[in-house]
N, C-alpha and C positions, 0 to 999 in steps of 0.2 A: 407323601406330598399329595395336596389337592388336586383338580384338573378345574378346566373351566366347562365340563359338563353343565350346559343349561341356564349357564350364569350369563348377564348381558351388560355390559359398561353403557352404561345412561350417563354420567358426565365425569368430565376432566377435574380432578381436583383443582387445579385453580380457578372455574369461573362458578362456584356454588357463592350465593352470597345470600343474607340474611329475607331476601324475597324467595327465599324457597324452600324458610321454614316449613315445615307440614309435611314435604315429599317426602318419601321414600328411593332412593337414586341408588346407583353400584357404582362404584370407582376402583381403581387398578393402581398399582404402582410400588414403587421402592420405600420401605421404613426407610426415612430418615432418622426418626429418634425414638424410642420408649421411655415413657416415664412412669415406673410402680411405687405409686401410693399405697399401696396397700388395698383395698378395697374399690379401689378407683386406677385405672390406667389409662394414660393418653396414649397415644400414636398419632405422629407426625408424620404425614405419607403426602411421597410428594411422586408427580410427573412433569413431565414438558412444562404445564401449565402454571405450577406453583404448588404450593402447600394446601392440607386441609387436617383439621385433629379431626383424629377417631377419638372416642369416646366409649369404657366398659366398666361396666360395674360389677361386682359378685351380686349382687342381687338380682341377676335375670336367670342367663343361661351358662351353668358353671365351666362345661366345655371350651362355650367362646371363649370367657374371662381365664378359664388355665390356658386355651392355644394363643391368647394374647400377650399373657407371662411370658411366655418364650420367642418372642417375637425380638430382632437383633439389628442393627443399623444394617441394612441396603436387602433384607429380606423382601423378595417379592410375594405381592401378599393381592389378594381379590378382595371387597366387603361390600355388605347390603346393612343400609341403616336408613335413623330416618334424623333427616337434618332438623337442628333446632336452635334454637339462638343460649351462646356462651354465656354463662357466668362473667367469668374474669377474658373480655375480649382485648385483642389486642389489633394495635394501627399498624405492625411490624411485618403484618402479610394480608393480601386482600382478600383473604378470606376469616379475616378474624375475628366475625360479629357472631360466627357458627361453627357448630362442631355436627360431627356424624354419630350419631349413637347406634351402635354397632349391633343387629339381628345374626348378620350369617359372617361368616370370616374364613377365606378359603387360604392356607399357606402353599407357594407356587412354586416357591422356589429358596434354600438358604444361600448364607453365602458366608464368605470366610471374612476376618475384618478388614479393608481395604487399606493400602499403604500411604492412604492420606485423607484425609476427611473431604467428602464432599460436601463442600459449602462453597458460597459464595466468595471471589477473591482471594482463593487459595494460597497459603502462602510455600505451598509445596513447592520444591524444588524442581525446575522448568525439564529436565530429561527424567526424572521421575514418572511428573505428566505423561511427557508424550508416551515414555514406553508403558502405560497404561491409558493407553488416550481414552478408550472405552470407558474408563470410570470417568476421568476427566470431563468428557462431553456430556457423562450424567448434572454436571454442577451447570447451578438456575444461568449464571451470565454468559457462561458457555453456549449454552443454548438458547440463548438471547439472541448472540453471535447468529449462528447458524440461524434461526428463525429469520434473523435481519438478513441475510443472504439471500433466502428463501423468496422475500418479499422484495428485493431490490431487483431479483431475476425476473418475476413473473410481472412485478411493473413494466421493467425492460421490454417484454414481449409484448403488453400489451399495449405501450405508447407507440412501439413501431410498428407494429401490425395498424393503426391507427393515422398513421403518417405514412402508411401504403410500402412499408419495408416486408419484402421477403424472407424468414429464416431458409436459409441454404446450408446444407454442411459441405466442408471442403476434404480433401482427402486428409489424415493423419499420416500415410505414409508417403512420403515427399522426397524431389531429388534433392541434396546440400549443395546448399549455395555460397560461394565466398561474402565476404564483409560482414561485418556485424557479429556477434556472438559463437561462439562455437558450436555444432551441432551437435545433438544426442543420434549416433548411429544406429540404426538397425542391421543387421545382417539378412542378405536372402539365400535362402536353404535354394531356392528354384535357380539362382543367376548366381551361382558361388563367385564368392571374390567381389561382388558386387553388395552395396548398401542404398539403404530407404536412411533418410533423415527426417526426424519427430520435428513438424513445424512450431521455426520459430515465432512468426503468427502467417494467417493465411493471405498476406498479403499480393503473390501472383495470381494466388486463383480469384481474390477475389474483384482485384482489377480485369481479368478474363470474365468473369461475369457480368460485368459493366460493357465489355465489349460482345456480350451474347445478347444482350440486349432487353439483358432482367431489371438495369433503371435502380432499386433502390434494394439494398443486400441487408442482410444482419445475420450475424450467428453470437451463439455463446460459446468460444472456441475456445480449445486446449491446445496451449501452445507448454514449449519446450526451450529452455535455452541450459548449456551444460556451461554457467559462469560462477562466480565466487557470490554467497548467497549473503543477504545483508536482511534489517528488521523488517522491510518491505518489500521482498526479491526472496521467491522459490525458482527452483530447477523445474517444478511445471508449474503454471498459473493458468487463469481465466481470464478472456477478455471477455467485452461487448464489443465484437468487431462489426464496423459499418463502412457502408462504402454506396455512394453518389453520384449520378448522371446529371448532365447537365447544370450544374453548379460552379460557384466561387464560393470564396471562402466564406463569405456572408450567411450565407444560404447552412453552410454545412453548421455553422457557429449558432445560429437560430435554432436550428432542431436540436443541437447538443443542449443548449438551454432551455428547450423547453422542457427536455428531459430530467434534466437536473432538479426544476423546481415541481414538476412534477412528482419525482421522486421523494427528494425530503417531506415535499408536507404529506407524501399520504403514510411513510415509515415512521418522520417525525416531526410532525406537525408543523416545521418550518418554510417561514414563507420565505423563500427565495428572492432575491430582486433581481430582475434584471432590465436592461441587458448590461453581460457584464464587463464588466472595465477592461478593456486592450491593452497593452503596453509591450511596445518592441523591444526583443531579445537584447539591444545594445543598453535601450536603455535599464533592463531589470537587472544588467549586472552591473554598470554606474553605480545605481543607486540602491541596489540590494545585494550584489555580490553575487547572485544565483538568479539563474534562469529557472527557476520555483518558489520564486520569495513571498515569505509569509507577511501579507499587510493586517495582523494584527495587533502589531504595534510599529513604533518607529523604527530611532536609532538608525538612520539610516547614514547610509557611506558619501562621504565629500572628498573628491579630489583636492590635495595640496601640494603637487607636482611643481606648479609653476612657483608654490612659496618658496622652496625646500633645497628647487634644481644645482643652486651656489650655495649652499648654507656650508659651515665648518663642520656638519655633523656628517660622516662617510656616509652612515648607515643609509639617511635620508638621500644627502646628494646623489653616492653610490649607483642605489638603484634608480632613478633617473637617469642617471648619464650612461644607463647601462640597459635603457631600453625600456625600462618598466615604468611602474608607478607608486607614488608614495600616498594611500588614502587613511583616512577615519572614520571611526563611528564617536558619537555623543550621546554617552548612556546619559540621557536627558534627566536631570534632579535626583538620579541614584547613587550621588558620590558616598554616602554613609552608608547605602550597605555594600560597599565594596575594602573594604581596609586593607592594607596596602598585601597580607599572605593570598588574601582572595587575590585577588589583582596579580602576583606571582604567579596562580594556578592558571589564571588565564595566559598567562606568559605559555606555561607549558602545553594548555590548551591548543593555543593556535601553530604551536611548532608541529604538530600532529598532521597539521595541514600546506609540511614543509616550508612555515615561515619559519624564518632565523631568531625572532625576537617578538617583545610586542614592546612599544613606547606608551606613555601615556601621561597625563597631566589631570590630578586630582584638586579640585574646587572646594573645599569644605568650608565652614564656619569664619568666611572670611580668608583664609588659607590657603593659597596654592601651594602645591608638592609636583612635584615632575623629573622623572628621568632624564630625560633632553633637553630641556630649558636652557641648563647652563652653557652648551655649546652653541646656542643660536642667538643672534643678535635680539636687541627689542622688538625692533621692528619686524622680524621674521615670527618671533613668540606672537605678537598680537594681532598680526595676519593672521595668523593660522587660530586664535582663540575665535576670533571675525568671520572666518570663513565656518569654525563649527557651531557658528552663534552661543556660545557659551558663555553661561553666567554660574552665579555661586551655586553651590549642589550637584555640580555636574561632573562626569568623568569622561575624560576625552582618550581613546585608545588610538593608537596609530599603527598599523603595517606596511612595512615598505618591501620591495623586492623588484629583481630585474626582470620577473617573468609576472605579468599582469592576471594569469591566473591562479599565481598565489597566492599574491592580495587578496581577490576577488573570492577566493575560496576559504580563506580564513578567516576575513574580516564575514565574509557574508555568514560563514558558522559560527562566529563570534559574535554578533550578532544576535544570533536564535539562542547560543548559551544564554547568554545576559540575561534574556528576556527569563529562559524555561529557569532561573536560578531567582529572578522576581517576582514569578507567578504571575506571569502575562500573557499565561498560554490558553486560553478560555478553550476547552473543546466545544463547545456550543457557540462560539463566534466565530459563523461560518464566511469566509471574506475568498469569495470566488473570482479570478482572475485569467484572460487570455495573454500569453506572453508569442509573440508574433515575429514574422520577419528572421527567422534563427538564420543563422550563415548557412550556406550550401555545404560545405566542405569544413572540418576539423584537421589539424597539422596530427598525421600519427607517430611520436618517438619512436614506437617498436618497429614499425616498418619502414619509418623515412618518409611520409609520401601522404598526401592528403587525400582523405578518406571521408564517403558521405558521412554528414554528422547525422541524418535520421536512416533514409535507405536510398541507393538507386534511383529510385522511380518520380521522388520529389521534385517538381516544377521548381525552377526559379521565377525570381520573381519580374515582373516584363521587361524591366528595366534594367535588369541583372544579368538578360540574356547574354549578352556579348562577353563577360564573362567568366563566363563556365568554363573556358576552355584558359582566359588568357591571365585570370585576377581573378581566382578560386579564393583568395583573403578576404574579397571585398564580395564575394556573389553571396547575398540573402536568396533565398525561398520560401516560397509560399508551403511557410508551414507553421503551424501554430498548436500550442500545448494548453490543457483546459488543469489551472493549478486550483489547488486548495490547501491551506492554512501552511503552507510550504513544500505539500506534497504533491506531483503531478499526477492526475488523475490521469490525465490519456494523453494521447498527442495523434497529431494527425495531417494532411498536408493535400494540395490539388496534386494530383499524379500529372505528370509529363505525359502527353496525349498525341505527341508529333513524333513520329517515326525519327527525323530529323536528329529530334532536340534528341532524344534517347539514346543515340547513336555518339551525339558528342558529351551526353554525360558519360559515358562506357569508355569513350578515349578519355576523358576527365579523371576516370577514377585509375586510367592506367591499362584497359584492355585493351588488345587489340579486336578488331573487328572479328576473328576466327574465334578467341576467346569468347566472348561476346555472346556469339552466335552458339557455339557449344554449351555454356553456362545459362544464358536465356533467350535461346533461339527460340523457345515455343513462342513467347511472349514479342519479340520481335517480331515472328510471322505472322502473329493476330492483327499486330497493329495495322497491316497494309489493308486489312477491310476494313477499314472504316472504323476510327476509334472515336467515342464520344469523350469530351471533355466529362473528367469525374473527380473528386474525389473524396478524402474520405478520414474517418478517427478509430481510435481503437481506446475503450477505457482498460485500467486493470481493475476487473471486477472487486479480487480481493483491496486491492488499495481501497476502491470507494466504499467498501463494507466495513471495514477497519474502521476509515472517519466516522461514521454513521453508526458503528456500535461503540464508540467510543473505548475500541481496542487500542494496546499498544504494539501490536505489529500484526500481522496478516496470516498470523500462524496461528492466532487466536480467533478466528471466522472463517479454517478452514477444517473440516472435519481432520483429513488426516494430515497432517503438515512434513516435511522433513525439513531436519536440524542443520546446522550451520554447516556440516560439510556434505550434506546432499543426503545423508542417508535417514530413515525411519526406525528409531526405537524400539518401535513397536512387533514390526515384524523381521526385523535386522536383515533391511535389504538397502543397498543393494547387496546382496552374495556370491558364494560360486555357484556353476554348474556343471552336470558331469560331463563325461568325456564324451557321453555320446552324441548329448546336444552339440557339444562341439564339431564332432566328428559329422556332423550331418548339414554343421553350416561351411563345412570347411575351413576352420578356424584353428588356430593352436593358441593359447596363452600361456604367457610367460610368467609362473607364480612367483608369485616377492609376498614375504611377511609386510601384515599392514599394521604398520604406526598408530596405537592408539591417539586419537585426536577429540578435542572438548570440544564440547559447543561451541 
């Protein structure tokens, strides 16, 4: 093997272009490909940056031209040549108007064939990847991914450093806290029997900073949550956590915005509009089903409750007189590409999302066809075509049930099917929206007992005071989510800033006062000096990166990711440990054979 004795990298294979014919330059990096003509061989050597051909003849120096013969895909290789403009150029890589014609050629390194080709859009199979992530991350979009990270971070920093925000770091090793997600425990070897919990984000400390009297906070923080992982949810992730002094929600919604458009046009060149469009919690799941609804297309949801509530069809009546609602969507002029097995699949589609059925009334060439027609009167039929404004071309889907969120849940994902099955999904139609006013409080099955729907600390909203304590159904808070193309980018809310008010969310959620005070006494005791009105958002870096490299989940712009049941491929952890570690935290575990499980 060569060394790099002497030798100096003058530029990245991908920004050589045909104005720097004449130089002489060294570049570094992996064969991508060799091609022996015989008396003539290419190489395709690529880094970070993109592609460049080398270029060798037998008629110079025979050395180079035999150690180029032997040159193998993902060989790392050094070279000196002098750039010149191509023959046969090509539009396929932007450095295609030149090639390197090759003086000195140093080989660095071999390597063995890799278990999948690095190229662009792999169609390698996804645990493959990851447990060779390292080759992985070698491929151009990969590293797109991560580049766009790069660049979305160091924007981060420098709009808020700009806007007079402080980076602070908060601890990583933290007390657990009830509500919200489960914690990843630590054990302490020094306070045996006792555990640190990996923050689920730094939300006390960083309200504690607002009460130190640091004014404007930002970190790029590592949080933790030990929950069930879906295409846009890791066990650890990144935020851009911020947090506000002296502000409402106005205030916080302005910066978040400036940031945003900031962001896009200088990663990718989009201009941003704003300011962007509000809409309250009640009303995004009306009329989108989701409290993250995607406005780049319609189809949206129409209550016909009041048509339905008497009609002779159970299904509809049913669930009315049983507490719920019976809504539609109006896949507007798409009746022909739905034929009636599609149409079936969405039946099974939306039962996924614990509805019973789906109904529907197909529009075509003249043609009506429908499931439930025949059980409901005329006049009930052409109320309800009235109410989804429907004309010929159209297909009208219906779900009903007794519980209003799983309408709301099925039609709203029925909905995004429809669209993602029309190709109405533009990832470059960026349609940014604030969804506002969330409820204070969510009803929890598993515990009985109504539980914050964001965290603890969430202000209601002024008018919602009274209650928190007495009508937990009807208390909104001042809290508001900053969505895109149906994904939530962050969410964030004014923190509760009155010793008072704190006191009766804590009996709200079911503490008592001792509880309270044990669980988050540090943060009770701050408040009595003087707390300023603050608050604050948190984005998930990975989610915003994902839109922005136009990934299909967050695993794809994150260097190392873990798979669907929490663990990593790559270095098959999580694992055991020996006994001594154990013996040193004071710990015993209980071994059980573990259950092979798929992504």
């Amino acid at each position: 093997m060569d060394n790099l004795q002497n030798f100096h990298r003058t530029n990245y294979c991908g920004e050589l272009r045909l104005s720097d014919a004449g130089k002489t330059v060294s570049v570094c990096g992996w064969v991508q490909r060799q091609r022996d003509l015989g008396g003539l061989i290419f190489v395709d050597l690529r880094d970070r940056t993109g592609l460049v051909q080398l270029s060798f003849d037998d008629s110079t120096d025979k050395a180079i031209f035999e150690k180029a013969s032997t040159l193998r895909s993902e060989y790392v290789i050094a070279a000196t040549g002098l750039v010149r403009e191509r023959e046969s150029k090509t539009n396929k890589i932007a450095t295609g108007d030149i090639e390197i014609y090759v003086s000195e050629l140093r080989l660095l390194a071999k390597a063995e064939t890799p278990p999948f080709e690095i190229v662009e859009n792999s169609k390698a199979n996804d645990m493959l990847r990851l447990k060779y992530r390292y080759l992985d991350l070698r491929r151009p979009d990969m590293q797109h991914a991560i580049a766009t990270r790069h660049k979305v971070t160091k924007i981060c920093r420098d709009y808020f450093d700009e806007q007079g925000f402080l980076e602070i770091e908060t601890p990583m090793l933290t007390k657990s806290t009830p509500e919200g997600a489960r914690d990843y425990l630590v054990p302490s070897r020094v306070h045996p029997g006792k555990f640190y919990a990996l923050p689920q984000s730094p939300q006390q400390y960083k309200q504690l900073l607002m009460l130190s009297g640091f004014d404007r906070y930002m970190q790029i923080a590592r949080c933790f949550r030990d929950e069930d992982l879906r295409a846009d949810r890791q066990p650890e992730f990144t935020q851009i956590d911020l947090e506000m002094s002296f502000v409402n929600e106005d205030d916080v919604m302005a910066i978040q915005e400036g940031f945003l458009k900031r962001v896009f046009k200088e990663v990718l060149d989009v201009d941003v509009q704003t300011p962007f469009l509000r809409m309250p919690w009640r009303e995004a799941m009306d009329r989108f089903g989701s409290d993250k609804p995607d406005l780049r297309f319609g189809f949206e949801l129409k209550d016909i409750s009041d048509i339905v509530k008497d009609c002779g069809f159970g299904v509809f009546s049913g669930a009315v007189q049983g507490g719920g609602s019976v809504r539609l969507i109006n896949v507007n002029g798409h009746a022909a590409d739905f034929p009636r097995k599609k149409i079936d699949k969405l039946g099974e589609f939306v039962k996924t999302y614990k509805a019973k059925g789906l109904a529907w009334t197909r529009m075509h060439d003249g043609q009506v066809t429908s499931s439930y027609q025949k059980f409901l009167t005329e006049e009930e039929n052409k109320a309800i075509l009235e109410r989804a404004g429907a004309k010929d071309g159209d297909l009208i889907l219906i779900v009903g049930d007794v519980k209003d969120e799983v309408v709301f849940a099925a039609l709203g994902a029925l909905r995004c099917e429809c669209a993602k099955q029309l190709g109405l999904l533009d990832p470059k139609d960026f349609k940014f929206l604030w969804v506002t006013e969330f409820p204070m409080f969510e009803y929890s099955e598993e515990e009985g007992r109504y539980v914050a729907m964001h965290h603890p600390f969430t202000a209601p909203m002024d008018e919602d005071l009274d209650k928190l304590e007495t009508d937990k159904k009807n208390c909104r808070a001042k809290a508001y989510d900053i969505v895109l193309n149906g994904t939530e980018l962050g969410g964030g809310s004014i923190r509760i800033s009155v010793p008072e008010t704190q006191q009766a969310m804590f009996r709200a959620l079911g503490f008592s006062d001792e509880d309270a005070q044990e669980r988050f006494g540090h943060l009770i005791n701050a408040f009595k000096f003087g707390a300023p009105p603050h608050g604050g958002l948190a984005y998930g870096l990975d989610r915003l990166c994902m839109l922005m490299a136009g990934a299909e989940s967050i695993r794809d712009v994150i260097a190392f990711p873990k798979v669907q049941n929490a663990s990593e491929p790559m270095t098959n952890c999580p694992d055991f440990v020996d006994d001594k570690q154990l013996d040193d935290l004071s710990l015993a575990v209980t071994r059980r054979e573990e259950t092979s499980e798929e992504e």
